[in-house]
C-alpha positions as CSV (number, residue, x, y, z in Angstrom):
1,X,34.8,-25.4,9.4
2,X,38.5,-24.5,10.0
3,X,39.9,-22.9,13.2
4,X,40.4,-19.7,10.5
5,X,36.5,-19.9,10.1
6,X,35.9,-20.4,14.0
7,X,38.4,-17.2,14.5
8,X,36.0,-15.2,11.9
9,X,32.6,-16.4,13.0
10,X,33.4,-15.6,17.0
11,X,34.9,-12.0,15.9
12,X,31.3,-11.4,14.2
13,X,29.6,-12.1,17.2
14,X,31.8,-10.3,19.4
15,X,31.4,-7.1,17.1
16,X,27.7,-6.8,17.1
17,X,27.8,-7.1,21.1
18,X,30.3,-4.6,21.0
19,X,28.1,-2.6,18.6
20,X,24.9,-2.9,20.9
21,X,27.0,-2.2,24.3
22,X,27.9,1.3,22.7
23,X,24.2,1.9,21.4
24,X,23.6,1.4,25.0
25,X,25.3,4.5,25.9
26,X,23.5,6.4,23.1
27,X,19.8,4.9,24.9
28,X,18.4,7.6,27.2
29,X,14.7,6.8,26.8
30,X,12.5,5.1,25.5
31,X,12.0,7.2,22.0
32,X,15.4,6.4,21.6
33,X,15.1,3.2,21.9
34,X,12.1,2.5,19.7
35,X,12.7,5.3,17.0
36,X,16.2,6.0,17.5
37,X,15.2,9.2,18.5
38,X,13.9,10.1,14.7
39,X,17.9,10.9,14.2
40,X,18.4,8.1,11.7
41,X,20.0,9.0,8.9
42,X,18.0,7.9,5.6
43,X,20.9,5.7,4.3
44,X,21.0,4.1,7.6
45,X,17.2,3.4,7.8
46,X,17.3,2.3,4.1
47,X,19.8,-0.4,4.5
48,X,18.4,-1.0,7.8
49,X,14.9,-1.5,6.0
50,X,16.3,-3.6,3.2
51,X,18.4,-6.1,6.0
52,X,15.2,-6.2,8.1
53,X,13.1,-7.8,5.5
54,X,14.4,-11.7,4.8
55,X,16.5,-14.1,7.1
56,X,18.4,-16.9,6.9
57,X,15.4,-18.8,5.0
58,X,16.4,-17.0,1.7
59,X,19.4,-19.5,1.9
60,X,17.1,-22.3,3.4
61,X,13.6,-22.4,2.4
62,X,14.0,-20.0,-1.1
63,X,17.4,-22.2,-1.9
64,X,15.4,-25.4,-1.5
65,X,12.4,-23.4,-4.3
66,X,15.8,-22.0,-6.3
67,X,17.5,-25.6,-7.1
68,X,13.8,-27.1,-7.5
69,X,11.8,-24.9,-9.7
70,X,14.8,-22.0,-10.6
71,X,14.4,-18.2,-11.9
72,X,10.8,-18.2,-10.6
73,X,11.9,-17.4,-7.0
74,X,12.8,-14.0,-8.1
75,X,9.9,-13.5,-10.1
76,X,7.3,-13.9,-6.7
77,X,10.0,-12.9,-4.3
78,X,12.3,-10.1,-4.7
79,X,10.7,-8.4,-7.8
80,X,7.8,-8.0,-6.0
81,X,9.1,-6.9,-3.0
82,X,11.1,-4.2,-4.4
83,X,8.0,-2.9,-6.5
84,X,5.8,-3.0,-3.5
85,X,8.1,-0.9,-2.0
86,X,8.9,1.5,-4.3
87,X,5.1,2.4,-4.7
88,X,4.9,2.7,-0.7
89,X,7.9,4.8,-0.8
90,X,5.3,7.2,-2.1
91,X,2.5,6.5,-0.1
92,X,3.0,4.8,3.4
93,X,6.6,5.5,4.3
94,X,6.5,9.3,4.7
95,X,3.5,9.3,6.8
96,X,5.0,6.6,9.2
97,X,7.7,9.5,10.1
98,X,5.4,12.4,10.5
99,X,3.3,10.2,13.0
100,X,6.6,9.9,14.7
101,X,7.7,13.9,14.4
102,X,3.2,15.3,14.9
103,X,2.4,12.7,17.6
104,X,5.6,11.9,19.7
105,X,4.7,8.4,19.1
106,X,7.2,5.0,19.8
107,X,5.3,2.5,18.5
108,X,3.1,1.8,14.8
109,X,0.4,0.8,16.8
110,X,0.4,4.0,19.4
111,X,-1.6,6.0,16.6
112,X,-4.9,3.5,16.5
113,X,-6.2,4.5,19.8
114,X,-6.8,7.9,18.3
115,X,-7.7,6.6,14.7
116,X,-10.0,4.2,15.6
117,X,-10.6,3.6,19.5
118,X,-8.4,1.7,22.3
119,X,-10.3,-2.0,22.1
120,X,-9.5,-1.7,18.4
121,X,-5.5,-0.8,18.9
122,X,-5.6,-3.8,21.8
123,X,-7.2,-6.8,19.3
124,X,-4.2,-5.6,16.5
125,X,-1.6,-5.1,19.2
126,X,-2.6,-8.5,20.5
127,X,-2.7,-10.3,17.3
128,X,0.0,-8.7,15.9
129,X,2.5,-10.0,18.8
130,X,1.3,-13.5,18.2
131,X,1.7,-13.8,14.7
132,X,5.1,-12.5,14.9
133,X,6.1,-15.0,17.4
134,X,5.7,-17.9,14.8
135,X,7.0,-15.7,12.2
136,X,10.2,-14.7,13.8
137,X,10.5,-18.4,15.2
138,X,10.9,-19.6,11.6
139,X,14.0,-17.1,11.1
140,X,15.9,-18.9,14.2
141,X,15.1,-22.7,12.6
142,X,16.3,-21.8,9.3
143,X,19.5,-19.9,10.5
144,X,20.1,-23.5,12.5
145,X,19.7,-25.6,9.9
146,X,22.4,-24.0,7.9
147,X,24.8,-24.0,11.0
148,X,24.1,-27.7,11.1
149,X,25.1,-28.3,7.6
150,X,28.2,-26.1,8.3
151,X,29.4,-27.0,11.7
152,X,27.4,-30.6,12.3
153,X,25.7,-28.4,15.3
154,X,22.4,-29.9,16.8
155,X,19.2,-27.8,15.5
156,X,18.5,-27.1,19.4
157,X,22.2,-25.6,19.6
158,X,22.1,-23.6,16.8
159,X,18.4,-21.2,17.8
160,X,20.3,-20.9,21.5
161,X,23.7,-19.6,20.1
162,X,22.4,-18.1,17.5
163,X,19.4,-16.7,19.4
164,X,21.2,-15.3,22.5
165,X,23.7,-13.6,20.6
166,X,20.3,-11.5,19.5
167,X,19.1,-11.1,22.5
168,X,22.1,-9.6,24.5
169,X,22.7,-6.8,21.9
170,X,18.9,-6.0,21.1
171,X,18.1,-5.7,24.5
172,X,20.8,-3.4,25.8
173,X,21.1,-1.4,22.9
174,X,17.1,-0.8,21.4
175,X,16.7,0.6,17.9
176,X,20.4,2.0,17.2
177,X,22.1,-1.1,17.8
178,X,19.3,-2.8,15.4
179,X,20.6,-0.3,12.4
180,X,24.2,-0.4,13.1
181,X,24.6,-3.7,13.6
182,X,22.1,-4.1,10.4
183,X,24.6,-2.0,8.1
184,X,27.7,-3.7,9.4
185,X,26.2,-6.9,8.8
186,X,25.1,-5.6,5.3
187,X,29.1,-5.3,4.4
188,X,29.8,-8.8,6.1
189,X,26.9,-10.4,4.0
190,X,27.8,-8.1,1.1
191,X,31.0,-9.5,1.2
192,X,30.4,-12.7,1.3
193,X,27.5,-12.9,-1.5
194,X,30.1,-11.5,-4.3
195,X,32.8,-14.0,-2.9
196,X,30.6,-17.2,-3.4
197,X,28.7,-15.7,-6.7
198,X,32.7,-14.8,-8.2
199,X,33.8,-18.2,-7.1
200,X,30.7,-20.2,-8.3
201,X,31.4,-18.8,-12.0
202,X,34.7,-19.8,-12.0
203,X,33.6,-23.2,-11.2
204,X,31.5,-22.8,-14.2
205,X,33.9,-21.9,-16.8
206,X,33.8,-18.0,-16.1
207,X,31.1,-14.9,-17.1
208,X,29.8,-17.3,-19.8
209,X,28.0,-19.2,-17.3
210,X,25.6,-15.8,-16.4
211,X,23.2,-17.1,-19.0
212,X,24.9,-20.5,-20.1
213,X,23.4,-22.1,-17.2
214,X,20.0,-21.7,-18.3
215,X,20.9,-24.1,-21.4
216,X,22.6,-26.7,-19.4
217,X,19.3,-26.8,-16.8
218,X,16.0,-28.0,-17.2
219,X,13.9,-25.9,-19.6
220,X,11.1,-25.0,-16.7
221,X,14.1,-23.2,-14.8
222,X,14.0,-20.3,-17.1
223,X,10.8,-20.1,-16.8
224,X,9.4,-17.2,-15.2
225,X,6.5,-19.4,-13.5
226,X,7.1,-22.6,-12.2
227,X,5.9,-25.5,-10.3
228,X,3.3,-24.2,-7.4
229,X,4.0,-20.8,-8.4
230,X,0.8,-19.0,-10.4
231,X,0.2,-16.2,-11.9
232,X,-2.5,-16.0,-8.6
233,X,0.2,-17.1,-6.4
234,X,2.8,-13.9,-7.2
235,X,-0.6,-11.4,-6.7
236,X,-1.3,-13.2,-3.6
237,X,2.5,-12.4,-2.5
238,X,2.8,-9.1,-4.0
239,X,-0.4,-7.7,-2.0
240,X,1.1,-9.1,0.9
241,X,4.3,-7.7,0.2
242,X,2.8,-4.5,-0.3
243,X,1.3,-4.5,3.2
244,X,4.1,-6.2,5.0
245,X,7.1,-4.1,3.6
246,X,5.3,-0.6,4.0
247,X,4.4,-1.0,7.6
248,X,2.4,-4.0,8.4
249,X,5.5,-6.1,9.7
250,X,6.1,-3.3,12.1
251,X,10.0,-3.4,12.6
252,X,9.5,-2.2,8.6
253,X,6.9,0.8,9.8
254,X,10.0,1.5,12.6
255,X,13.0,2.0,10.4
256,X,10.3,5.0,8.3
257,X,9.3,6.6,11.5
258,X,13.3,6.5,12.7
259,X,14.0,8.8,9.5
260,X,14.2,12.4,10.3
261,X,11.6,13.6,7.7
262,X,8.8,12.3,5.4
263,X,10.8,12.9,2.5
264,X,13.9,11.4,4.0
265,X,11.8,8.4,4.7
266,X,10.9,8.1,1.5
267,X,14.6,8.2,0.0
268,X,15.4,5.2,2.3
269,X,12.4,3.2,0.8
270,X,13.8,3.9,-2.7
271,X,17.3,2.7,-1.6
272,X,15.7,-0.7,0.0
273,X,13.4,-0.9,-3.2
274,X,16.2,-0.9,-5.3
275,X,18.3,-3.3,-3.5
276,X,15.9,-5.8,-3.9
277,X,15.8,-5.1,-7.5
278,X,19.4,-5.6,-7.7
279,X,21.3,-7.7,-4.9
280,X,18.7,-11.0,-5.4
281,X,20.7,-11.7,-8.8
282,X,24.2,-11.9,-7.2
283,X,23.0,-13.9,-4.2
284,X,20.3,-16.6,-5.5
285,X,22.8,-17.0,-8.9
286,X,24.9,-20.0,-7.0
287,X,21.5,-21.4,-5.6
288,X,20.3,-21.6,-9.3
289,X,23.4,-23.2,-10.7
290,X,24.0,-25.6,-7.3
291,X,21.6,-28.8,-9.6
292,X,24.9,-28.4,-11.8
293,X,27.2,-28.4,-9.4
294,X,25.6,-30.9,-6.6
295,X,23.2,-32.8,-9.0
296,X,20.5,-35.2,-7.2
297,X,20.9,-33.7,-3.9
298,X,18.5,-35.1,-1.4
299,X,17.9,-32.1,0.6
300,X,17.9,-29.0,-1.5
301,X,17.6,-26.5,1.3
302,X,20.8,-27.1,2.5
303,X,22.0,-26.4,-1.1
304,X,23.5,-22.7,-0.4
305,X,25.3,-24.4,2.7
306,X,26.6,-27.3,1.0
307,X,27.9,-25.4,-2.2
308,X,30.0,-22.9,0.6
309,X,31.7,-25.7,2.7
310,X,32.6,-27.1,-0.8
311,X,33.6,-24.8,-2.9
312,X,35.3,-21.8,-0.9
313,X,38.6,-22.0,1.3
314,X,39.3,-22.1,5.0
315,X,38.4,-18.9,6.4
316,X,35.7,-17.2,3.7
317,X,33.4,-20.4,4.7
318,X,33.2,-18.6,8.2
319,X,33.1,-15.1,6.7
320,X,30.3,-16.7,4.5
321,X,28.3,-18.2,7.4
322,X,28.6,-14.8,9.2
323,X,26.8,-12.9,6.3
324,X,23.8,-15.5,7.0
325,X,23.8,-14.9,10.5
326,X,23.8,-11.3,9.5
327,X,20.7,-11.2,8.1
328,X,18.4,-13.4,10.4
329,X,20.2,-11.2,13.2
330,X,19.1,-8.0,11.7
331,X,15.6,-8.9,10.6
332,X,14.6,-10.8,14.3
333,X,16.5,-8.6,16.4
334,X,14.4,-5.3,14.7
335,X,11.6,-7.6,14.9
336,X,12.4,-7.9,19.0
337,X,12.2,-4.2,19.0
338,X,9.1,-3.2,17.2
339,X,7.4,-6.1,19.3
340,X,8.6,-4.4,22.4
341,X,7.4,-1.7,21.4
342,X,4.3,-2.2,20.8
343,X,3.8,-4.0,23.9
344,X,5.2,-1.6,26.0
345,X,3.5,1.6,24.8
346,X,0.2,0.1,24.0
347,X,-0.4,-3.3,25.8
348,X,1.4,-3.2,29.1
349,X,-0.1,0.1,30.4
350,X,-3.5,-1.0,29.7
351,X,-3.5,-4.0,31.4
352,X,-1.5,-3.0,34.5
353,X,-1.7,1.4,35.6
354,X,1.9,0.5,37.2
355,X,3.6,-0.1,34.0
356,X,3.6,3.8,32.5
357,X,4.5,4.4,28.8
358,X,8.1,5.3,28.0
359,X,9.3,2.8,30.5
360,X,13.1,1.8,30.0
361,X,13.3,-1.4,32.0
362,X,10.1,-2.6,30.5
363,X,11.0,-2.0,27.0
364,X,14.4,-4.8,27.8
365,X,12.3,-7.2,29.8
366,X,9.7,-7.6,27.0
367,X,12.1,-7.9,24.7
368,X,14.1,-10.5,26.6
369,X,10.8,-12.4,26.7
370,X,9.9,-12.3,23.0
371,X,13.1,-13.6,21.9
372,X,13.2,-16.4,24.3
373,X,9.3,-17.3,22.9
374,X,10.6,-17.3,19.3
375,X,13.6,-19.6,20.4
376,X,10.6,-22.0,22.0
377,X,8.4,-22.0,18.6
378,X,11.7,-22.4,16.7
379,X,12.5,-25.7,18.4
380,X,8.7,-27.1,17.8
381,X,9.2,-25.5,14.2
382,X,8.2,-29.0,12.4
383,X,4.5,-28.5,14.5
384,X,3.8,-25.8,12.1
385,X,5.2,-26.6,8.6
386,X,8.7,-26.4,8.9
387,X,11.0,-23.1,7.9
388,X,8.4,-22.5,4.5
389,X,4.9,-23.6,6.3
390,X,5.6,-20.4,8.8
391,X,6.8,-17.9,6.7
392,X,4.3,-18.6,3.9
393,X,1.2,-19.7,5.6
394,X,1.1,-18.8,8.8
395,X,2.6,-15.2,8.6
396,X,1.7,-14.2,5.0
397,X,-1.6,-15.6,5.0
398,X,-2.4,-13.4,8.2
399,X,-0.7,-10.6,8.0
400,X,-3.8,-8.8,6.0
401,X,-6.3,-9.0,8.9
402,X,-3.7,-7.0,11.4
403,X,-2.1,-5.2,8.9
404,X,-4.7,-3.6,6.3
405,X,-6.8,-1.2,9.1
406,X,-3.3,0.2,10.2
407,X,-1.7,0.9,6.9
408,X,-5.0,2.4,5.4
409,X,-6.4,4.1,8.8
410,X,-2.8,6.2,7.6
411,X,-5.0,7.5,4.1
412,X,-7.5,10.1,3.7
413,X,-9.2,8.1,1.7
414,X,-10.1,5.9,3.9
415,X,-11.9,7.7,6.2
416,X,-14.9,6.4,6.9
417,X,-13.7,3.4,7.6
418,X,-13.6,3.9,11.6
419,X,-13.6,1.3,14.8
420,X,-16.4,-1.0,13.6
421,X,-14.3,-1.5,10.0
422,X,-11.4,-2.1,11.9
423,X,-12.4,-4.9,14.2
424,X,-14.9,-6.9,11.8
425,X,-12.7,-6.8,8.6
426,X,-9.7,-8.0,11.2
427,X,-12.0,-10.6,12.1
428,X,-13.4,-11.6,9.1
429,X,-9.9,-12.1,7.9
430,X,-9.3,-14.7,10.4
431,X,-12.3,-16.2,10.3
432,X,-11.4,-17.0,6.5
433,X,-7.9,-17.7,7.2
434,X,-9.1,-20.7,10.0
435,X,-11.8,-21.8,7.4
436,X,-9.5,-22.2,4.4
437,X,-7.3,-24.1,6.6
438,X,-8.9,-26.4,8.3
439,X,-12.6,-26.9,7.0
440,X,-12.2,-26.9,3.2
441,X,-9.4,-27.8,1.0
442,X,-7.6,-24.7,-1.0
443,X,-4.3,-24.0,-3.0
444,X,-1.5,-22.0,-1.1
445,X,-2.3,-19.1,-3.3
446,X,-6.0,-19.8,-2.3
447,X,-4.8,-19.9,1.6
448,X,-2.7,-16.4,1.2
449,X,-5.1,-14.0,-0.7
450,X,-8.1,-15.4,0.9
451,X,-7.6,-14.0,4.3
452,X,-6.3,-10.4,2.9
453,X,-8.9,-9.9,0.1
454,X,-12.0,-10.6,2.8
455,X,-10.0,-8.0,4.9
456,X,-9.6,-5.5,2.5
457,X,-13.4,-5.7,1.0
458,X,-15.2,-5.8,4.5
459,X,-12.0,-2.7,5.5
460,X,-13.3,-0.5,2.4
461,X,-16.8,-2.1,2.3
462,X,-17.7,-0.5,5.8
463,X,-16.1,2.7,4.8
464,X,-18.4,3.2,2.2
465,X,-21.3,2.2,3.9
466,X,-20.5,5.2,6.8
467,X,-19.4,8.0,4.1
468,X,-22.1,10.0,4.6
469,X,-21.2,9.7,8.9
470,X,-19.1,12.5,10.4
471,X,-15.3,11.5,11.0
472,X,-14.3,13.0,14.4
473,X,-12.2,15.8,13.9
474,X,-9.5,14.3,16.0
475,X,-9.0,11.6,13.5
476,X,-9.6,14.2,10.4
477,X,-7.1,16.5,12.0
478,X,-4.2,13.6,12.2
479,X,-4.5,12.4,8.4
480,X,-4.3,16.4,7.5
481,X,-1.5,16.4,9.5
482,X,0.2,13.6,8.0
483,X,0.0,14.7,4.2
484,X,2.7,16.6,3.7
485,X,6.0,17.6,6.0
């Protein structure tokens, strides 16, 4: 790192806390905090969305599977995640704005006292905050580890710089600051993905190299499964990815009920959908040709990093290292948000009558805390599994059990399924998560579909069981309600 590259990275930080002290003056409540006031434009919410969803462990954890196993990692990751979208664009994303606009809600998880019943909404709320606090943890130990390899920074200094950066502009400035600092960081990164991608095929021998490198590689590398990644394995992930990217990750379910209408919602989940169709080439291209340019490297998660501090001149290195901060700031700092939220409408005021929803101070001080948790987990990260062992166990593996009763309790169809479907197909999910995982010996894919398919089959099992019960008419009235703008 140059002085140029020191100049660069301290002006990206001082721009998104400039961003978030003027979304502090735009802050009048806690709706506009939370949901932006449901003003967000759908372009805004769509690159917002799209920024939201991955971290600095695409160029960590996914460059490590990139340089091992090759053209596979788009195949389970992106490609599934943009189609998973796309079909939710449809059905889950319009109805998360209308909750917003019919029920004057702030927070995903606002809408299951009325769906199902308060104890219900607290078991999901509670789970929910946990699981993110490992999941969001991970995105501060990758974003480290590539500031190491960049700057020879200690891990420890990396989640605190890196980390409290986050949390000034997040707290002050609530859901605005999340999406403008999320679309300025989309140019930075932007930016610096078509730099290193231009600069790696010239290295190469120029465009040639597109599809030449696939020749010079080994043969598995073109291969559109490889290694530890099934058939099973990309279904495993893609229903995942269908719960996670529609709603379930709730900072996801936010950016939806920001937009102003259903059918602007839905327009921002096609833009998202489509940038994950499209951007992945540009960006893992360099991680797929690095074994050419850094054969036998011993560490190939810090591939990405390496290939940057190598191959580009003083000053893009910085601008290069700010577009990965960009996008491990934009998806933890919307994940700070939806987690305050969530804990300030719907856990706080039920555990203390002094704490009221729609309280301002509240809303910061929660978030404060949550990112200061994540920063712990972050710096015990190897406990868990490292940067992958989080993200792909821990958090995809459970996010079915808290995710499932709140995307479908949003469906018609699914309308039988009421309290007691709720809570025992949440806990039956967990039950097989903690079985798979530490009584009997199973594949990752085994581990990740598990958990979601017991969830799903006791979620719609129970519904069909009660289909010939009455659905409370408070609960029928809501998914009427949410059909159609």
């Amino acid at each position: 790192m140059s002085t140029l590259d020191w100049v660069i990275l301290a002006l990206f930080f001082l721009v998104m806390i400039g961003i978030g002290m003027w979304s502090h003056k735009q802050v009048h409540d806690t709706k506009d905090y939370f949901t932006a006031g449901g003003k967000m434009p759908w372009w805004l919410s769509g690159i917002s969305h799209h920024m939201s969803g991955y971290s600095a462990v695409a160029f960590v954890g996914y460059a490590a599977v990139a340089y091992t196993n090759g053209f596979t990692l788009y195949v389970w990751w992106a490609f599934p995640i943009g189609v998973a979208i796309f079909i939710g664009s449809f059905i889950f994303a319009p109805r998360w704005s209308r909750l917003r606009d019919r029920y004057q809600i702030s927070s995903p998880m606002e809408y299951l006292t009325t769906r199902y019943n308060l104890p219900v909404q607290q078991v999901l709320a509670w789970s929910g905050v946990a699981l993110k606090i490992f999941d969001v943890g991970a995105k501060w130990t990758a974003i480290a580890i590539v500031l190491q390899v960049f700057t020879g920074m200690p891990l420890i200094v990396g989640i605190l710089l890196s980390g409290g950066v986050s949390l000034i502009y997040s707290t002050i400035g609530g859901l605005w600051a999340d999406a403008l600092t999320d679309f300025a960081q989309f140019i930075i990164q932007f930016v610096a993905g078509i730099v290193l991608f231009v600069v790696v095929i010239i290295k190469l021998g120029g465009m040639g190299s597109l599809f030449g490198i696939w020749s010079q590689l080994p043969p598995e590398h073109s291969h559109l499964l490889n290694g530890p990644y099934t058939g099973v394995f990309v279904l495993a992930l893609f229903i995942s990815n269908m719960l996670s990217y529609n709603g379930g990750t709730w900072n996801l379910a936010q950016r939806y009920m920001a937009s102003k209408t259903g059918s602007d919602a839905r327009k921002s989940a096609i833009l998202s959908a489509v940038l994950y169709l499209i951007w992945p080439l540009v960006l893992f291209f360099p991680m797929w040709a690095a074994p050419l340019l850094l054969p036998n490297l011993k560490d190939p998660s810090q591939s990405y990093a390496i290939l940057a501090t190598t191959l580009l001149p003083p000053g893009l290195i910085g601008l290069v290292l700010a577009g990965l901060f960009s996008h491990t700031m934009a998806m933890t700092t919307s994940d700070a948000n939806a987690i305050s939220a969530v804990v300030t409408q719907d856990i706080l005021p039920v555990i203390s009558k002094k704490i009221s929803k729609g309280s301002l101070k509240a809303a910061r001080i929660t978030t404060f805390i949550f990112v200061f948790l994540t920063m712990v987990i972050a710096a015990n990260s190897s406990q868990f599994g490292g940067v992958l062992g989080l993200i792909l166990l821990w958090f995809q593996a459970l996010i079915g059990p808290t995710s499932v009763p709140m995307l479908f309790g949003l469906l018609p169809a699914f309308r039988n399924s009421g309290p007691s479907a709720a809570f025992i197909s949440w806990l039956g999910g967990l039950v097989a998560f903690a079985l798979l995982k530490y009584v009997f010996v199973s594949s990752q894919a085994t581990l990740l579909i598990t958990p979601i398919a017991v969830t799903l089959v006791l979620y719609v099992g129970i519904g069909l069981f009660n289909r010939n019960k009455n659905v409370p008419l408070p609960v029928t009235n809501m998914l009427k309600a949410l059909d159609q703008d």
